[in-house]
The first five atom37 places (N, CA, C, CB, O) and aatype in JSON, in Angstrom:
{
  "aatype": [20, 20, 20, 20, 20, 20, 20, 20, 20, 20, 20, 20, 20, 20, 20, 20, 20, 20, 20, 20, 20, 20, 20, 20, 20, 20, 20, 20, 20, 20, 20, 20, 20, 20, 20, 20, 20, 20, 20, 20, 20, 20, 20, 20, 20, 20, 20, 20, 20, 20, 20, 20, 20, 20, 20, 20, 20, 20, 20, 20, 20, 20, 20, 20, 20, 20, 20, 20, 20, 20, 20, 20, 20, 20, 20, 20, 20, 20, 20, 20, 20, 20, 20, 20, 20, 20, 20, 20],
  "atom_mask": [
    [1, 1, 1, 1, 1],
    [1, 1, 1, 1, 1],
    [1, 1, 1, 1, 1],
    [1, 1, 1, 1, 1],
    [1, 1, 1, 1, 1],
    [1, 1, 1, 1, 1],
    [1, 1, 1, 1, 1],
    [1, 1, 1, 1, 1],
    [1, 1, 1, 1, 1],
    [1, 1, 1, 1, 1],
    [1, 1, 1, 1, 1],
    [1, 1, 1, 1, 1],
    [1, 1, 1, 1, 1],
    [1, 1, 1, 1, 1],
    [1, 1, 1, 1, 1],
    [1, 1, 1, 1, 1],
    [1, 1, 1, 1, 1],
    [1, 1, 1, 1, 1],
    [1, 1, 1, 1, 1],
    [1, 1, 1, 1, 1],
    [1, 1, 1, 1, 1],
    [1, 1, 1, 1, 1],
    [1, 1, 1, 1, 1],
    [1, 1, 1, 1, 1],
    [1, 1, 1, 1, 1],
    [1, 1, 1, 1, 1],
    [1, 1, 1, 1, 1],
    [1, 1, 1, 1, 1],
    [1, 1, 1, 1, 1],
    [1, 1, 1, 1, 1],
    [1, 1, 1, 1, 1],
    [1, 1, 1, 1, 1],
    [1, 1, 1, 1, 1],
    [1, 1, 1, 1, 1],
    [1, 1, 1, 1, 1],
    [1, 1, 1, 1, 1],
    [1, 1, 1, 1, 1],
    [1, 1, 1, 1, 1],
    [1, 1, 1, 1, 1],
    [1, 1, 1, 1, 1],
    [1, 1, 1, 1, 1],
    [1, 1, 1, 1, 1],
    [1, 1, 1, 1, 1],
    [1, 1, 1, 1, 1],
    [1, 1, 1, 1, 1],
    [1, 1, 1, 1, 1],
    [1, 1, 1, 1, 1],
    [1, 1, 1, 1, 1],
    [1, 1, 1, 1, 1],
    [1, 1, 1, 1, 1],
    [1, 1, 1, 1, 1],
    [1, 1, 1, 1, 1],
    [1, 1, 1, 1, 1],
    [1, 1, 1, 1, 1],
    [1, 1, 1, 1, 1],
    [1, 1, 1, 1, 1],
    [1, 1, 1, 1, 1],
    [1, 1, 1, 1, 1],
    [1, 1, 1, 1, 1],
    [1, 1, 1, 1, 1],
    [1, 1, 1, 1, 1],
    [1, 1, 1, 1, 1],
    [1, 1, 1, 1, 1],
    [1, 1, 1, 1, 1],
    [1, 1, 1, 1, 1],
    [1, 1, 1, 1, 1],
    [1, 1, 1, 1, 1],
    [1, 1, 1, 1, 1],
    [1, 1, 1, 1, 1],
    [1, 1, 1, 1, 1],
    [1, 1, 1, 1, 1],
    [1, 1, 1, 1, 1],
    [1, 1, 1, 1, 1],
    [1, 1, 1, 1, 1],
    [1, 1, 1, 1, 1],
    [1, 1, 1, 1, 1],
    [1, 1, 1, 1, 1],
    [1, 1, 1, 1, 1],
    [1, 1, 1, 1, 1],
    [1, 1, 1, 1, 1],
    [1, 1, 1, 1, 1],
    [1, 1, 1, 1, 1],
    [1, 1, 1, 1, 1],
    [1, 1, 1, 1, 1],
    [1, 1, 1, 1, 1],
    [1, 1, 1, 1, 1],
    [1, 1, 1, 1, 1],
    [1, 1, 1, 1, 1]
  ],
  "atom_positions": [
    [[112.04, -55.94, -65.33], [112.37, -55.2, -64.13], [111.1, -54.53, -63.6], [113.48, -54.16, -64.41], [110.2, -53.96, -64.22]],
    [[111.27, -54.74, -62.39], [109.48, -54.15, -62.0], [109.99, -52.37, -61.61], [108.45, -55.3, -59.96], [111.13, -52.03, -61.27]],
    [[109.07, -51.65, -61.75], [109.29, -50.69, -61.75], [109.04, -49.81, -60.08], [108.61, -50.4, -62.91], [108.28, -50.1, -59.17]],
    [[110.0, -48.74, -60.21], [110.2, -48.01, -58.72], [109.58, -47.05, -58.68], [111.46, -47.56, -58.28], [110.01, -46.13, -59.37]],
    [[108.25, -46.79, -57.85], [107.13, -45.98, -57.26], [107.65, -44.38, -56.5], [106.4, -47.07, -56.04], [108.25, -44.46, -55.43]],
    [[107.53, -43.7, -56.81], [108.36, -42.5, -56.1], [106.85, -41.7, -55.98], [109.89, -41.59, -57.2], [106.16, -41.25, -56.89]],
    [[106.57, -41.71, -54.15], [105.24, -40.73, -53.9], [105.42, -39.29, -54.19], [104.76, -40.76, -52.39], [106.49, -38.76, -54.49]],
    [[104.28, -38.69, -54.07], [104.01, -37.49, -54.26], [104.53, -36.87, -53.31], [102.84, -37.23, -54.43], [105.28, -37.35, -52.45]],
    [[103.96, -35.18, -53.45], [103.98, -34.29, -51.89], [103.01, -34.76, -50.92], [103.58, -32.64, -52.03], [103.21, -34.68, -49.71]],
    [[101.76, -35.34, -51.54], [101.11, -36.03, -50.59], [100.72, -37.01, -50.23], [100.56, -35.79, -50.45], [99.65, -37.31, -49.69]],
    [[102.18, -37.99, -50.75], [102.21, -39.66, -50.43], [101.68, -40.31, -51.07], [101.76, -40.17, -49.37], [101.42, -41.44, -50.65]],
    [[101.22, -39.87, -52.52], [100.18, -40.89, -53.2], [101.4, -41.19, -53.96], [98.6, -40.35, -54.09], [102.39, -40.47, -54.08]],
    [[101.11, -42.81, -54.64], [101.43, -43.45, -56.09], [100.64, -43.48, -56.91], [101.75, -44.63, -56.17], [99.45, -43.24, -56.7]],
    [[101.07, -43.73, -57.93], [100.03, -44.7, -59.19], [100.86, -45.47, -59.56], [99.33, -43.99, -60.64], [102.07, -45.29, -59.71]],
    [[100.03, -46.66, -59.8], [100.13, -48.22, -60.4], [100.01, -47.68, -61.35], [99.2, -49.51, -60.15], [99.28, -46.73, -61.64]],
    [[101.32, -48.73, -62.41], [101.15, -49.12, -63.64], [99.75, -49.56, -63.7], [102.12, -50.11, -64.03], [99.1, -49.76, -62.68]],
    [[99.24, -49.71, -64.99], [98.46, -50.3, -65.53], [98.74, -51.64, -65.0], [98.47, -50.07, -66.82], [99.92, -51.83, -64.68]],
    [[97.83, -52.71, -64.81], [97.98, -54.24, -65.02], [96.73, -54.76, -66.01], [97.92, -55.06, -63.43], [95.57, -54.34, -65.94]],
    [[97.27, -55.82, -67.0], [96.46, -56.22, -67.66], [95.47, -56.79, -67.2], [96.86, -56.74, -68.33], [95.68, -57.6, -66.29]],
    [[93.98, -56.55, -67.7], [93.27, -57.42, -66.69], [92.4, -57.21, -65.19], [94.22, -58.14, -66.39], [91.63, -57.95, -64.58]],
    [[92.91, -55.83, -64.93], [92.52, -55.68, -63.22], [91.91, -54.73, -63.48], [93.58, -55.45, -61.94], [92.72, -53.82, -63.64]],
    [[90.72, -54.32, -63.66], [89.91, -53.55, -63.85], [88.94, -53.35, -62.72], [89.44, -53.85, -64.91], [87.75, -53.03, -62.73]],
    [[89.68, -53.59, -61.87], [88.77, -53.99, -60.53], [89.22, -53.33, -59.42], [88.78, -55.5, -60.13], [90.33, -52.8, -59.39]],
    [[87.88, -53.33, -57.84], [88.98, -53.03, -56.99], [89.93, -53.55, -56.29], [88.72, -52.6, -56.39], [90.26, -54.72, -56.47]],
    [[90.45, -52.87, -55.47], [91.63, -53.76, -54.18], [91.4, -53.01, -53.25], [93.46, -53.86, -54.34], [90.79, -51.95, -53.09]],
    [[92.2, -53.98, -52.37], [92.4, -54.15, -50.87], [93.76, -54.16, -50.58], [91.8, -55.4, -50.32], [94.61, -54.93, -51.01]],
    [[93.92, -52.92, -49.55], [95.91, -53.09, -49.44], [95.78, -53.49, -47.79], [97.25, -51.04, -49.79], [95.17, -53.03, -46.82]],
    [[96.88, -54.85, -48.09], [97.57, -55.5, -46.86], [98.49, -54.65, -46.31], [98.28, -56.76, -47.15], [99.35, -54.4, -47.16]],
    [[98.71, -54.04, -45.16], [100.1, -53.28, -44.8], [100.45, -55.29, -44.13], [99.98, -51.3, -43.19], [99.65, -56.05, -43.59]],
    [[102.14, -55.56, -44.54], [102.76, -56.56, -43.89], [103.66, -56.66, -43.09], [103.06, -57.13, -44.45], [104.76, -56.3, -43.51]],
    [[103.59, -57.17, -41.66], [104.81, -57.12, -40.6], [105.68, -56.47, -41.49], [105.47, -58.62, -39.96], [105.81, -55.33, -41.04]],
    [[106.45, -56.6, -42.69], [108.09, -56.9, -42.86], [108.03, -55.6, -43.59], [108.8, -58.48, -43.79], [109.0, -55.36, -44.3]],
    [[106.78, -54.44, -43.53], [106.69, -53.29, -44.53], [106.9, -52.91, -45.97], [107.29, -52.64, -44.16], [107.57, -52.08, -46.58]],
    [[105.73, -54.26, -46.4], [105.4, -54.53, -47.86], [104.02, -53.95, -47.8], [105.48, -56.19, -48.4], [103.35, -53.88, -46.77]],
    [[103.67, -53.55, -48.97], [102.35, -53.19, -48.77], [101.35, -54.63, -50.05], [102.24, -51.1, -49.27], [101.52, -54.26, -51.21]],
    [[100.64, -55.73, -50.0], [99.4, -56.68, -50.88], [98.99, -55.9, -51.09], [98.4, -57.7, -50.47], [98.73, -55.03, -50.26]],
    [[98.66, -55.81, -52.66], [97.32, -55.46, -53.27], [96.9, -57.18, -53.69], [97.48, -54.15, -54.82], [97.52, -58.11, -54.19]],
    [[95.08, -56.92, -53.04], [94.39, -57.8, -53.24], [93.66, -57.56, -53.86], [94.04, -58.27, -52.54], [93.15, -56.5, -53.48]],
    [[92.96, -58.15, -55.23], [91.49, -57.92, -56.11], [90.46, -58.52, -55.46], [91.43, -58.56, -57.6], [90.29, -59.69, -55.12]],
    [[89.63, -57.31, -55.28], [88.08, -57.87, -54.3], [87.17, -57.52, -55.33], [87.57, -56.91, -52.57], [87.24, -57.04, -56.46]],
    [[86.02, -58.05, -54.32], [84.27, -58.21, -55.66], [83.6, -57.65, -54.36], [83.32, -60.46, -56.48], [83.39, -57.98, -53.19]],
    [[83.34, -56.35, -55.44], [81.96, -56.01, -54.71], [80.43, -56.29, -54.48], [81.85, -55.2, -54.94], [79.74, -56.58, -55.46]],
    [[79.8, -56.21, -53.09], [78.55, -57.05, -53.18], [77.83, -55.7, -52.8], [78.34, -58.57, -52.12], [78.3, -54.91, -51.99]],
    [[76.57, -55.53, -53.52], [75.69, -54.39, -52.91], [75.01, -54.98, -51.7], [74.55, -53.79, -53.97], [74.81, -56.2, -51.73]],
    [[74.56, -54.17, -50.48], [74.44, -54.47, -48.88], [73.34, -55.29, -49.31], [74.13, -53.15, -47.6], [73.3, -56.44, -48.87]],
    [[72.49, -54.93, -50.06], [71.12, -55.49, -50.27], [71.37, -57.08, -50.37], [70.37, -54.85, -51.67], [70.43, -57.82, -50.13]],
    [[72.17, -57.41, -50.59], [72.71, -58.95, -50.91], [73.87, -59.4, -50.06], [73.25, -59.09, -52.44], [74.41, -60.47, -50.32]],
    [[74.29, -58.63, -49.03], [75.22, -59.34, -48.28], [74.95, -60.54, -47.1], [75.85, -58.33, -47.72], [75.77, -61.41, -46.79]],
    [[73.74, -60.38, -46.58], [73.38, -61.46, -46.16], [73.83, -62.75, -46.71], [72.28, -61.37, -46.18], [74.29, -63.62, -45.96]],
    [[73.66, -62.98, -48.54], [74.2, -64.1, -49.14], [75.63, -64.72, -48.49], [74.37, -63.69, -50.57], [75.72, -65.93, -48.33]],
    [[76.89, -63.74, -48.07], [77.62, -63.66, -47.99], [78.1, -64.05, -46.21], [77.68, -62.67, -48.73], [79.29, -64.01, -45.89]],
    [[77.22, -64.32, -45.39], [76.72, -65.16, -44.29], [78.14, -65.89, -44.16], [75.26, -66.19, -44.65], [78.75, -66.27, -45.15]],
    [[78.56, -66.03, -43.02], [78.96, -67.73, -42.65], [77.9, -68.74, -42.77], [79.43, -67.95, -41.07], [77.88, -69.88, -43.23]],
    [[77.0, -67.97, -42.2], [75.61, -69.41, -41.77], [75.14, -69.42, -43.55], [73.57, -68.66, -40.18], [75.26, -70.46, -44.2]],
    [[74.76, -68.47, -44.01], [73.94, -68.41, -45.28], [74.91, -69.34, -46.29], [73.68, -66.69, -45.86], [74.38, -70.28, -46.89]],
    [[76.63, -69.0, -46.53], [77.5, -69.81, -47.02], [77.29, -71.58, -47.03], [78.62, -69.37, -46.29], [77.37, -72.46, -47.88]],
    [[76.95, -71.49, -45.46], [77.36, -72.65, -44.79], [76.04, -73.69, -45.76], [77.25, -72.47, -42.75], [76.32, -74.58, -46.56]],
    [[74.73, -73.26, -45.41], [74.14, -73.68, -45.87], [73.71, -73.92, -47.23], [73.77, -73.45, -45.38], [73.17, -74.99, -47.51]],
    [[73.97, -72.78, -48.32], [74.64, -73.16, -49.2], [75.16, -74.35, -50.29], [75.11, -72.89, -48.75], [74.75, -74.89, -51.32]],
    [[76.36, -74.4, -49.33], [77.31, -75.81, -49.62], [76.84, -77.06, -49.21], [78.65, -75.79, -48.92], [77.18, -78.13, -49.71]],
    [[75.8, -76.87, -48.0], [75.32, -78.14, -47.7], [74.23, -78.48, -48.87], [74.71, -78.17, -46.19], [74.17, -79.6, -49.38]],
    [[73.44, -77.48, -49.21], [72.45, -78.0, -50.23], [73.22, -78.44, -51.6], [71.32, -76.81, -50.54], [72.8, -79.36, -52.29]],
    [[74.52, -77.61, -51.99], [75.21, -78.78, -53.17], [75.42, -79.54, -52.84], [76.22, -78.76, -53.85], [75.27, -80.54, -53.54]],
    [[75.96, -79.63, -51.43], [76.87, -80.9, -51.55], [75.5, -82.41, -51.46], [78.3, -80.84, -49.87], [75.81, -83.58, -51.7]],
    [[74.14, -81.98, -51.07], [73.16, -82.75, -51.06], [72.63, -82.88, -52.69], [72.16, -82.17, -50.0], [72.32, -84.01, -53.06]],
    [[72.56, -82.01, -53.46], [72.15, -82.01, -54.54], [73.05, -83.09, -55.43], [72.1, -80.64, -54.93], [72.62, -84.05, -56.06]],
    [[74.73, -82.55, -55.29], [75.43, -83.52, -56.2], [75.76, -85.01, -55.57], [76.79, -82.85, -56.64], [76.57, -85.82, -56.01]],
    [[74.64, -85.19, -54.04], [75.18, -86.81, -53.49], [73.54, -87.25, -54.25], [75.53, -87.2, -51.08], [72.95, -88.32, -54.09]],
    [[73.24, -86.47, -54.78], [71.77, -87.03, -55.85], [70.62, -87.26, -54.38], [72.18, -89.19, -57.07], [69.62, -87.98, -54.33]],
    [[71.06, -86.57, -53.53], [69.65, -86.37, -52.65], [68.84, -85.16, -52.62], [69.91, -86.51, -51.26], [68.22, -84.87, -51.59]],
    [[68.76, -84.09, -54.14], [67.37, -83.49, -54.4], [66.0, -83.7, -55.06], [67.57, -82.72, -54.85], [65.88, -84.58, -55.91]],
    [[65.14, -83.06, -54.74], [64.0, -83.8, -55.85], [64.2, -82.43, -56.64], [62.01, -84.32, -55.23], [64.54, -81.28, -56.38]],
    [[63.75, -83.27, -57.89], [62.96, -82.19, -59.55], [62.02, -81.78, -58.95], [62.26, -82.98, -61.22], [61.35, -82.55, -58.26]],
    [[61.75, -80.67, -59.04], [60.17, -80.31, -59.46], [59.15, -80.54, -60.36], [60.08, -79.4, -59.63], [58.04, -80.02, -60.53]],
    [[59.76, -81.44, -60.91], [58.77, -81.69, -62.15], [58.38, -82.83, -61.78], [59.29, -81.71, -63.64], [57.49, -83.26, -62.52]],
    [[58.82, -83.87, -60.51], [58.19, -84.44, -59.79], [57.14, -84.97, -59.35], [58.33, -84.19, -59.45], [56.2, -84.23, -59.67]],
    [[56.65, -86.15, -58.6], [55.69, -85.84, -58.04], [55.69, -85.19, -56.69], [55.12, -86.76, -58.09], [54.79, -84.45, -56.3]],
    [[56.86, -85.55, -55.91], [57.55, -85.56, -54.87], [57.79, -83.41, -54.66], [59.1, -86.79, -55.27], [57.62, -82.64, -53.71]],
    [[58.12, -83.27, -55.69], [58.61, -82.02, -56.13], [57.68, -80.82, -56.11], [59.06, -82.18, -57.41], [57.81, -79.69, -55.65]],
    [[56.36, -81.65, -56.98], [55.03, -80.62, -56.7], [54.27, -80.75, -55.86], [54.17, -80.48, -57.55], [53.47, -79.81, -55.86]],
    [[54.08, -81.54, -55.01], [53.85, -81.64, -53.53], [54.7, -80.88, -52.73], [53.96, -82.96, -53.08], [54.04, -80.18, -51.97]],
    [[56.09, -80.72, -52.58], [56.69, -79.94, -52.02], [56.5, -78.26, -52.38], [57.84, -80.46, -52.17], [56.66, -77.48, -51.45]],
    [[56.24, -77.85, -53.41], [55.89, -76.87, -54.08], [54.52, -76.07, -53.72], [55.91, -77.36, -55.29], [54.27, -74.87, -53.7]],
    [[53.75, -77.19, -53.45], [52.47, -76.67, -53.1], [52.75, -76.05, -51.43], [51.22, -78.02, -53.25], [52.45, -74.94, -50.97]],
    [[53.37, -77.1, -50.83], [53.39, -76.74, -49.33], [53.71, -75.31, -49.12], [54.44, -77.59, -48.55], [53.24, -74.61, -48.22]],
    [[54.57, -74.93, -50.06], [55.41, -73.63, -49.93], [54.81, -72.46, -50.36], [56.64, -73.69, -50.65], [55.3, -71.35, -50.15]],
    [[53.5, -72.71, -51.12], [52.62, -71.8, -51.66], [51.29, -71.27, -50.62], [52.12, -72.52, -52.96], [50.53, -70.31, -50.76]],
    [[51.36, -72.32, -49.55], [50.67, -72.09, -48.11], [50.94, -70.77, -47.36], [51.14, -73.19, -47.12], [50.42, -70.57, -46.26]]
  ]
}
């Protein structure tokens, strides 16, 4: 039986414990007046750029080039020629 939430004087709950969620969330309010809890990952700003559409985008294109076996090694010859350019 899931258990019944009764707020405070000043509208707060507390969640049970859940095994496992040691993390934060994100609450959905829903048309039908449910409230989602979602588990999110935090990114420090310094790194959100990673987190890009474009930065994503590109990304996936370099796996998806890497696992169609169109990267070079660096250990290369192809590889340390490219290596050097980048040291320009």
């Amino acid at each position: 039986m899931n258990p019944v939430l009764t707020p405070d004087a000043r509208r707060r709950i507390t969640l049970p414990a859940l095994p496992g969620l040691d993390q934060p969330l994100e609450i959905h309010a829903q048309p039908d007046g449910n409230y989602l809890l979602v588990p999110v990952a935090t990114v420090p700003l310094s790194e959100a750029w990673a987190w890009t559409p474009g930065a994503l985008a590109k990304t996936k294109t370099g796996l998806n080039e890497h696992h169609a076996g169109k990267g070079i090694a660096s250990t290369s010859s192809k590889g340390a020629a490219f290596l050097k350019k980048l040291e320009k």
